[in-house]
N, C-alpha and C positions, 0 to 999 in steps of 0.2 A: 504494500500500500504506500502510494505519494503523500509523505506528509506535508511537503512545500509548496507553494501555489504557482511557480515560477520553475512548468515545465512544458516539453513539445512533444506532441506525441505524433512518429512518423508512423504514415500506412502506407503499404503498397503493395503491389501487384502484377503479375506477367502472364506472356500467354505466346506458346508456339505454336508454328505449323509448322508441324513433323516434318510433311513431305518436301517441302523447300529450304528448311532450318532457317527460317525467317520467324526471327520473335520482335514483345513489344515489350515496356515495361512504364508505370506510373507509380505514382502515388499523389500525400499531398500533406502538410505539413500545418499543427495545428496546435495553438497552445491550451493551456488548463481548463479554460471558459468555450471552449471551441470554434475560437474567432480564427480563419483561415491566413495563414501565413505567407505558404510559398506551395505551387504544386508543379507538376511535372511530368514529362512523357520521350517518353524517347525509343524510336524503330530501330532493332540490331538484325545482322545480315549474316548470314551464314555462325551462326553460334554453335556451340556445342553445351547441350543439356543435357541434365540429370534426372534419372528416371527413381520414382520411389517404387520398389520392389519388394513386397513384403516387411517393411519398414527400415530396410537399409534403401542406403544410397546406391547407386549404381551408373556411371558414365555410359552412353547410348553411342 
């Protein structure tokens, strides 16, 4: 638990297509009272992802 009031809480998020290994990624940046800060996005180009397999990790 936050006991100081003088904090950012980041969120984000991704999303690939397998077949072309084209992904995307965001979020958005937000303080205590949940007044928005800064947010963000940005497209990656032939990436290499990580598959969750039975709750290990796994490179594809």
């Amino acid at each position: 638990m936050v006991t100081t009031k003088r904090w950012i809480r980041l969120r984000s998020d991704g999303t690939v297509k397998i077949n072309t290994g084209y992904a995307a990624i965001g979020g958005v940046l937000r303080d205590h009272s949940g007044t928005w800060i800064f947010e963000f996005n940005r497209r990656l180009v032939n990436v290499m992802f990580l598959k969750l397999n039975y709750g290990t990790f796994s490179t594809v």
